[in-house]
matplotlib code that plots the C-alpha trace (Angstrom):
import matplotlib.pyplot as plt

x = [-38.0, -39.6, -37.6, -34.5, -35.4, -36.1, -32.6, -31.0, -32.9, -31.7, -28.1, -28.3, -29.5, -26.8, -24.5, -25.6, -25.8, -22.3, -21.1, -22.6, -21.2, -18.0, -18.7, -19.4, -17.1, -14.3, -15.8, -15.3, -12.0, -11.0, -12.9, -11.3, -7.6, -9.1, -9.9, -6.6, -4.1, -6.1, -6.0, -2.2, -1.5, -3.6, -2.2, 1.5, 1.2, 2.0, -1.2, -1.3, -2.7, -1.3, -3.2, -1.2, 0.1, 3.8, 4.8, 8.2, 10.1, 8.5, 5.1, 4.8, 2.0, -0.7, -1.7, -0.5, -1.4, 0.2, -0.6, 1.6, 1.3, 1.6, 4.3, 8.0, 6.6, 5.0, 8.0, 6.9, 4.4, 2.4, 2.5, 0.5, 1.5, -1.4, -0.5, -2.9, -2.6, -3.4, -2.7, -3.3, -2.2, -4.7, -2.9, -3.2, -3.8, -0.3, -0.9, -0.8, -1.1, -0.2, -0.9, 1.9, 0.7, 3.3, 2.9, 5.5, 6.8, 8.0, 10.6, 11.3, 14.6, 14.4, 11.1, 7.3, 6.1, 8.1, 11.7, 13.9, 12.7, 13.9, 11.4, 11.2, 8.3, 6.8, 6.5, 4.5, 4.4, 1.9, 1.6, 1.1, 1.9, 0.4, 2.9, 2.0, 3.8, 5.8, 7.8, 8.0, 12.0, 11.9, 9.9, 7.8, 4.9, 4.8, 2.3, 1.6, 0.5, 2.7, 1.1, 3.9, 2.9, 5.3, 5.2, 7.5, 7.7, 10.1, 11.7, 11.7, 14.2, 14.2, 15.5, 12.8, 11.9, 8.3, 8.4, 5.7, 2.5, -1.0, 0.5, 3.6, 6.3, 8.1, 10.9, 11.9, 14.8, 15.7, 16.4, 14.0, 15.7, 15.7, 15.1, 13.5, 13.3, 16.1, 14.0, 10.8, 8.4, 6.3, 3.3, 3.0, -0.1, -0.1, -2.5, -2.9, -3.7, -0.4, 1.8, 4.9, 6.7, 9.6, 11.8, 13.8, 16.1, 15.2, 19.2, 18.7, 15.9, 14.6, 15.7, 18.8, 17.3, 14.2, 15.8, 17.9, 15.2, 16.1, 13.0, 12.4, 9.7, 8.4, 4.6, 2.4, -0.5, -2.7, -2.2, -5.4]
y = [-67.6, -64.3, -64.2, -64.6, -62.2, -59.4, -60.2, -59.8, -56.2, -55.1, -56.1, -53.9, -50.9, -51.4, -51.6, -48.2, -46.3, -47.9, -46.5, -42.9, -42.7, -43.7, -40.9, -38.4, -38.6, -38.7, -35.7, -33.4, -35.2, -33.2, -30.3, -29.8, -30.6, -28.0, -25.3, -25.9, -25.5, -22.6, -20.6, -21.8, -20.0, -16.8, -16.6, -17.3, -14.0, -10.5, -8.6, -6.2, -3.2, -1.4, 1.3, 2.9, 6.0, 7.7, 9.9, 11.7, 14.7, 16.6, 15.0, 15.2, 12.9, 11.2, 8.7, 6.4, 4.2, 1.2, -0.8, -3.3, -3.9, -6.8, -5.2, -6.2, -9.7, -8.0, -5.6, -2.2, -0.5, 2.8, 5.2, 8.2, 10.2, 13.1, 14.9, 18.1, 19.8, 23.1, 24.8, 28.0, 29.7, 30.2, 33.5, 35.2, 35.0, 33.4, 30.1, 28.4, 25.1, 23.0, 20.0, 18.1, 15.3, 13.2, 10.2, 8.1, 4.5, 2.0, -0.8, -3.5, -5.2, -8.6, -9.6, -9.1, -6.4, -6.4, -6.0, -3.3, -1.0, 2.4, 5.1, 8.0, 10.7, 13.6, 16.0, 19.5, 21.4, 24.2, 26.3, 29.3, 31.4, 33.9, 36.1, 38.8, 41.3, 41.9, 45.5, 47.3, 47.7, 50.7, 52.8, 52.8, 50.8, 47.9, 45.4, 44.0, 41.0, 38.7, 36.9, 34.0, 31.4, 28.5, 26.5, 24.4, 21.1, 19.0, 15.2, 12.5, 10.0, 7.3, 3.5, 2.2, -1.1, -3.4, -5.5, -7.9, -9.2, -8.3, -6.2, -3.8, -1.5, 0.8, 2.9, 5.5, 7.3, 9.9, 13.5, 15.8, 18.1, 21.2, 21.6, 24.1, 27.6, 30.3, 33.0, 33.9, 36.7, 37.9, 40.6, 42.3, 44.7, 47.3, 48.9, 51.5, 49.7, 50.5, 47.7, 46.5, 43.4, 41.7, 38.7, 36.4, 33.6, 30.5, 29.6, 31.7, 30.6, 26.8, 24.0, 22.6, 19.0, 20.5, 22.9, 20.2, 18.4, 15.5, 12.7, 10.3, 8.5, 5.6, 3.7, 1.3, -0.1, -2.9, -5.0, -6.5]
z = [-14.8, -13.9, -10.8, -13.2, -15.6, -12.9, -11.0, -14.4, -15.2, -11.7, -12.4, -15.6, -14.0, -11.4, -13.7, -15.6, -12.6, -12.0, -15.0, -14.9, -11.8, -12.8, -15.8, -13.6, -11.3, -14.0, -15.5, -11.9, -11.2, -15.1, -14.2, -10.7, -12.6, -15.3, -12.7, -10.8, -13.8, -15.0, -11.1, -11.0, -13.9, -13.2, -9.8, -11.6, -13.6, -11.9, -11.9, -14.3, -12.6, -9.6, -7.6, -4.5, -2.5, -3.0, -0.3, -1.4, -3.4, -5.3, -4.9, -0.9, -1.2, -3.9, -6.0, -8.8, -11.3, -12.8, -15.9, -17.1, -20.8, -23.0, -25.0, -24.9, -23.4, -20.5, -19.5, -20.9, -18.5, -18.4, -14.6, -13.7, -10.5, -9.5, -6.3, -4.7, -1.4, 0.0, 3.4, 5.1, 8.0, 11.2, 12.2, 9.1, 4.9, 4.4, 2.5, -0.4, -3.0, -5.6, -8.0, -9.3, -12.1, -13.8, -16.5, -18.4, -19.2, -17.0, -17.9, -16.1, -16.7, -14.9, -14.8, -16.6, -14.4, -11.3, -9.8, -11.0, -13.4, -15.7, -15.9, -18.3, -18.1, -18.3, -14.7, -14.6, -11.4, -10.7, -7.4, -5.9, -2.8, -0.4, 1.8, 4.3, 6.1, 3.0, 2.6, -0.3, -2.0, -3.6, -1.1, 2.1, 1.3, 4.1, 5.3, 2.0, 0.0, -1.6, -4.5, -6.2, -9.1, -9.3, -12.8, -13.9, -16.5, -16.3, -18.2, -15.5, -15.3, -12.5, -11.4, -9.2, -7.9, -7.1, -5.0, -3.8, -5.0, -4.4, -1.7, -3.1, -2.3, -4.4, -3.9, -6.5, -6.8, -10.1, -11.1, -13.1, -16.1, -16.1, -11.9, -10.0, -11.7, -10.8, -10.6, -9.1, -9.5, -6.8, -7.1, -3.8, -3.2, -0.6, 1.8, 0.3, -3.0, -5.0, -6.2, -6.9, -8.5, -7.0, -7.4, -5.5, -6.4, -5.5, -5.0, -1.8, -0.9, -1.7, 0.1, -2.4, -2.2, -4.0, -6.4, -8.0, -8.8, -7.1, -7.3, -3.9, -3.8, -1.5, -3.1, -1.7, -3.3, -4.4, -7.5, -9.0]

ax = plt.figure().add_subplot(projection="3d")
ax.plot(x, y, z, "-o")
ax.set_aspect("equal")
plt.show()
């Protein structure tokens, strides 16, 4: 009889280990299908923020930032361009620099935050210039130094595409309005410490594909 009753008791607590076990193992098998729907939709929606490189007109090269909003389901997005370079010549004090920064709206036409896109902005170029060996034009003065500040701002408008994932590529192409300035001033200094200011027009003197204000950009970057 004891022998009976201790079989049973053992067949019990087979079966309720059974049971948990069953339990359990549902429990992971809705957990794992939890976890799965949950990474397949994550990894099913373009990642909102983009940080990458353009190399191009009239930024030569920097950085930019992407953040695709949730407005106008997912297809309105906010960009900010910040370029700064400086050079100098070995052989004398010629040189010179600039920052370009830009910011506006992106909207993508196709898709939430990727394919084609419109972009209107804001552009505001600053740089300046050092020339030597420059000659006076009103008397005799040579040998002197050139001193030209470049400033410009401009309304942005560019078609532009991304394309790719966690890994991008965007090409940009657009015009800024109004262009490069006409006219430029120059403040030359002499030896013998007299100075005098000059102009030149940059019609004569700027490449045309920069003094239309033409926009060409290629990006790369990262989307997280």
């Amino acid at each position: 009889m004891n022998h009976l009753n201790s079989n049973t008791k053992q067949q019990k607590a087979e079966n309720h280990v059974l049971t948990c076990s069953k339990k359990l193992y549902n429990y992971k098998s809705a957990l794992l299908i939890l976890c799965l729907l949950v990474s397949s939709a994550l990894f099913s929606q373009e990642k909102p923020i983009r940080i990458g490189v353009k190399l191009g007109l009239p930024n030569v090269i920097g950085g930019n930032i992407e953040y695709v909003t949730p407005l106008l389901n997912k297809r309105l997005a906010v960009t900010i361009d910040y370029s700064s370079l400086s050079g100098s010549s070995a052989e004398d004090d010629a040189g010179g620099s600039f920052t370009y920064f830009a910011g506006g709206l992106n909207y993508y036409f196709l898709k939430e935050g990727k394919g084609l896109y419109g972009n209107l902005g804001y552009g505001s170029f600053n740089g300046n210039a050092t020339f030597t060996d420059v000659d006076s034009e009103v008397g005799t003065q040579t040998n002197g130094v050139s001193k030209v500040a470049i400033s410009y701002k401009s309304v942005n408008l560019m078609i532009g595409a991304k394309l790719g994932g966690l890994f991008y590529f965007r090409p940009e192409i657009g015009f800024a309005l109004p262009g490069f300035p006409d006219d430029i001033v120059e403040n030359v200094t002499f030896p013998d410490g007299s100075t005098e200011t000059q102009s030149f027009s940059s019609n004569e003197d700027v490449p045309g594909i920069i003094r239309s204000g033409f926009i060409f950009n290629i990006g790369i970057g990262f989307a997280f």
